[in-house]
C-alpha positions, 0 to 999 in steps of 0.5 A, a space after each residue: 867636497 872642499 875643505 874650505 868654502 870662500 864666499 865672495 860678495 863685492 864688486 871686482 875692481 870697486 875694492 881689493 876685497 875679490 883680489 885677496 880672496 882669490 890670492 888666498 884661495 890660490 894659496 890655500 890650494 898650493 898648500 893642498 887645500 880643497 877650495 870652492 868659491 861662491 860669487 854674490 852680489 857685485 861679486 859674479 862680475 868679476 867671472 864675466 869672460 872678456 876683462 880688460 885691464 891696464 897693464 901691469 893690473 890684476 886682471 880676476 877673470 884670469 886668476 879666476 880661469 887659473 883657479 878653476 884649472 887647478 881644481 877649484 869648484 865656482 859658482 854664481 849666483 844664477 838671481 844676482 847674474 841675471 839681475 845684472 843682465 848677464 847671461 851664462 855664456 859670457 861667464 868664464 869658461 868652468 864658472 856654474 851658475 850656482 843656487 842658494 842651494 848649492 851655497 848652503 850645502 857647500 857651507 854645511 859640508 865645508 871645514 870653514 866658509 870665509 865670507 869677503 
């Protein structure tokens, strides 16, 4: 199980909120730490594969897939994907589509949830 749970909330490019906490999730990974990330909300679009994003922009469905390649558990919320018309195969490869369940068990099992 992770040591830290981050629990993401806001829309992908609508507030810099999903940027910063996937930078700290990568740092805290490169500072050895298990990570698991929870998206809610506007939050599980930023896992829809296909982005396309002006050069020189950050681009979260990118740093999401680096994410999952270095061991990172993600999951979306299966009521708010299909809520906003998204289907599991459009997700990024490695995203589940997650349940509150699976969120309240991460949060008990977690050193520390960070909620953005």
């Amino acid at each position: 199980m992770a040591d830290i749970t981050i629990i993401i909330n806001d829309a992908p490019y609508g507030t810099e909120k999903p940027w910063n906490a996937l930078r700290l999730a990568k740092a805290l990974i490169a500072g050895k730490q298990a990570v698991n990330i929870f998206l809610m909300g506007d939050a599980v679009s930023l896992a829809k594969a296909g982005q396309q994003t002006p050069t020189g922009y950050y681009n979260l469905e990118q740093m999401l897939a680096e994410l999952i390649a270095l061991g990172s558990e993600v999951r979306a919320c299966g009521t708010c994907i299909h809520s906003r018309g998204l289907k599991e195969e459009e997700l990024v490869e490695g995203v589940i589509v997650g349940k509150m369940l699976d969120l309240a068990r991460w949060t008990t099992e977690s050193a520390k949830v960070i909620s953005l």
